[in-house]
C-alpha positions in Angstrom: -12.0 14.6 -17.9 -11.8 15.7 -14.2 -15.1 14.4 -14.3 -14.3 10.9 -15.0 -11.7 11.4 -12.4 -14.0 12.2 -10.0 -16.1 9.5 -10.7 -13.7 6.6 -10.2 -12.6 7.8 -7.2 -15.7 7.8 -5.7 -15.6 4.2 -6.8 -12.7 3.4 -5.2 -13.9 5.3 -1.9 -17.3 3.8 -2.2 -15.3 0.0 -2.4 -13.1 1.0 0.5 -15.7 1.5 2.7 -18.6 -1.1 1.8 -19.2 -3.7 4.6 -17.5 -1.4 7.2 -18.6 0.6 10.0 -16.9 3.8 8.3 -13.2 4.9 8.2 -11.2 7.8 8.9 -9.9 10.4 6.8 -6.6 8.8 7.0 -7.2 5.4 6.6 -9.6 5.9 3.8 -6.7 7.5 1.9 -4.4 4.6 2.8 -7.3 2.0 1.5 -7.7 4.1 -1.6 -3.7 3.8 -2.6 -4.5 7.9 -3.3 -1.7 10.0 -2.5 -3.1 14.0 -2.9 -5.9 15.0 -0.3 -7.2 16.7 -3.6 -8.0 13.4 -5.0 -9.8 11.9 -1.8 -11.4 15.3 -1.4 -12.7 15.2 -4.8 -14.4 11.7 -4.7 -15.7 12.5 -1.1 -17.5 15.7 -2.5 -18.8 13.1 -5.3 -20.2 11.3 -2.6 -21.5 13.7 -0.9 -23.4 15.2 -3.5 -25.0 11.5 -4.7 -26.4 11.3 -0.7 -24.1 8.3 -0.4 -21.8 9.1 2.4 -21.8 10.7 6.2 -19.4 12.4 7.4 -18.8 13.9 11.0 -15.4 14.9 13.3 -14.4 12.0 15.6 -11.9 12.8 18.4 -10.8 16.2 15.8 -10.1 13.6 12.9 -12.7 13.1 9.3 -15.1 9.9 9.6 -16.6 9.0 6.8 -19.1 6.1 6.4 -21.9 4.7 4.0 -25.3 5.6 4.4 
């Protein structure tokens, strides 16, 4: 179950951030509509795991974009 969790949020976080230059940690939550850090945290590490995302510290905030 937390599996198929994971897995549509890394849709939605996948979505969010197609045909952009990347997003930050707070407005890739506010895209999503997710409201626990758990949740985004959960489809990011989804992500990260697949090779699909980057991620790197912009002016001490999360940026995360498509590879």
């Amino acid at each position: 179950m937390l599996q198929e969790k994971a897995g549509a949020i890394a849709g939605q976080i996948w979505e969010a951030l197609n045909g952009n230059e990347g997003m930050t940690q707070k407005g890739l939550k506010k895209a999503t509509k997710l409201r626990a850090d758990k949740d985004l945290f959960l489809g990011l590490g989804w992500l990260l795991r697949e090779d699909k995302i980057e991620t790197s510290e912009v002016e001490g905030e999360l940026f995360i974009k498509l590879k």
